[in-house]
Phi, psi and omega in degrees: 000138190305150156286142193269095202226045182224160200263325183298297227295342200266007154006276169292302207284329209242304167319263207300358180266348176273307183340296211258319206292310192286308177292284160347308177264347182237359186258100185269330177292148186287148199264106191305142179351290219274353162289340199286158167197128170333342173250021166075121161293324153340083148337312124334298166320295195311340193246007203290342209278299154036101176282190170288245187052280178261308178325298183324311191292349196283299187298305199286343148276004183267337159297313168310306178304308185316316168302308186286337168274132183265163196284132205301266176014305190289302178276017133270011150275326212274323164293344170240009155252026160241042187017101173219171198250145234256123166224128193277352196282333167324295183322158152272127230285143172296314193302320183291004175281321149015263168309321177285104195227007136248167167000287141321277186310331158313289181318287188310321180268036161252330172267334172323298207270341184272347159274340208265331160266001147312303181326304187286329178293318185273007167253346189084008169271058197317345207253328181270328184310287180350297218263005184255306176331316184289316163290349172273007200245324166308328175284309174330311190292324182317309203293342184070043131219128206213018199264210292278346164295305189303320178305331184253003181293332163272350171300318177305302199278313194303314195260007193319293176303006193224077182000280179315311188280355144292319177272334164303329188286331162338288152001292182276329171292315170319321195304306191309295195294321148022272173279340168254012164305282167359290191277343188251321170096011176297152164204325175314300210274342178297308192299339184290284196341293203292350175309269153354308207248288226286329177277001181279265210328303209274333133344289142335276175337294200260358152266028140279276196324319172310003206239004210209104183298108202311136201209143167309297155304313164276053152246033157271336170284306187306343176306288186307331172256336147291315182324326185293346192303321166278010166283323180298305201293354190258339191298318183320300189290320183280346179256032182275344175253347192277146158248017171261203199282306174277021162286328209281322167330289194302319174314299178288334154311315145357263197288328151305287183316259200318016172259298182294268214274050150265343190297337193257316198237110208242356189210185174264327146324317190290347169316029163308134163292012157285301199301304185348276171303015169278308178306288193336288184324290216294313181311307181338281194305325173309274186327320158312317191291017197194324175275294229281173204290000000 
């Protein structure tokens, strides 16, 4: 399985984890109303119960996870590159950032709204790419960081229109964000991010795929949509040491989807369209519980 060692494709895990992480660790002043939340906008704060222990073991699955993943970015070209058909009704509504005012519900729909404008991006749909940029520029803000966003936000608007250049700025961000993952040590609010984008994606996938007649050319996308099953299983494993209420929460949703559909689906053959819509159903329900008002 591909590695995620690409600077653009590395986006979600790392890029959109400086926004909200970097707010975290540095924002000391109080925090408007509609941001405050019972499990501490702190990053820190949310992991102090933690013995070293489970931290260490946290970090080294957060390494483990990273390595074991492909790059968000790529495999939604790779899902629009078996002419399936483009459906926005899929997305999560830009309107819907609204509602999300705790912590948690940022973070997952930060990875949430970052797959949903790779999608878009890869349809060539410049007017929504804009309004998903924009609203991921909004959580930032929320989050009260939003200065290294804003450096490539004109760049961005400027550049809409040209894929390869959305992914190059794409880029630029990583490298920033990156380096300060890194130097900082987060791991909670990254795991939500990515949390968030790897369940978009395996959303996504099969209800493209419920819509898409198994063919000698595309069977490599049905190849390519079981495989995500196994995105789930490393997301599983990094979230096995958190204690706070919604990891723990997500974990057990989790661990529920990937219990049903291993019972059903043991292969990328077993892709039928009973099971399909069975998987469709059950990622709904994971996915709802995490997009909704």
């Amino acid at each position: 399985m591909p590695k995620l060692n690409s600077h653009f494709a590395s986006f979600l895990f790392a890029g959109l984890s400086l926004f909200i992480l970097n707010s975290c660790g540095n924002n000391t002043g109080e925090q408007p109303a509609s941001t405050k939340d019972s499990a501490a906008t702190n990053d820190s704060k949310r992991i102090d119960s933690l013995t070293t222990e489970k931290k260490q073991s946290i970090e080294f699955k957060f390494a483990t996870t990273e390595a074991n993943l492909p790059a968000p970015f790529q495999v939604v070209k790779d899902i629009t590159g078996f002419q399936a058909t483009y459906k926005p009704e899929l997305l999560n509504p830009t309107t819907n950032v609204d509602y999300y005012v705790t912590t948690f519900k940022k973070e997952v729909n930060m990875g949430v709204y970052g797959i949903d404008l790779a999608y878009v991006n890869f349809y060539g749909q410049n007017q929504e790419l804009l309004h998903y940029f924009v609203t991921i520029q909004k959580i930032a803000k929320d989050l009260n960081f939003d200065k290294v966003f804003d450096n490539f936000s004109e760049r961005f608007k400027t550049n809409s229109g040209d894929k390869d250049s959305v992914v190059q700025i794409v880029d630029n961000v990583f490298e920033q964000s990156d380096a300060y993952l890194k130097k900082n040590e987060k791991y909670l609010g990254a795991s939500h991010i990515l949390a968030g984008a790897l369940i978009e994606i395996n959303y996504l996938s099969l209800n493209m795929l419920k819509d898409t007649k198994k063919t000698p050319e595309n069977g490599k996308f049905f190849d390519k949509v079981y495989e995500e099953n196994l995105y789930i299983y490393h997301v599983i494993k990094l979230f096995e040491d958190y204690t706070d209420a919604d990891s723990k929460a997500l974990l057990s949703s989790l661990k529920a989807y990937r219990k049903s559909y291993d019972e059903r689906i043991k292969s990328a053959a077993d892709l039928t369209p009973e099971n399909i819509n069975k998987a469709v159903a059950l990622i709904n329900g994971v996915r709802t519980s995490l997009v909704k008002k």
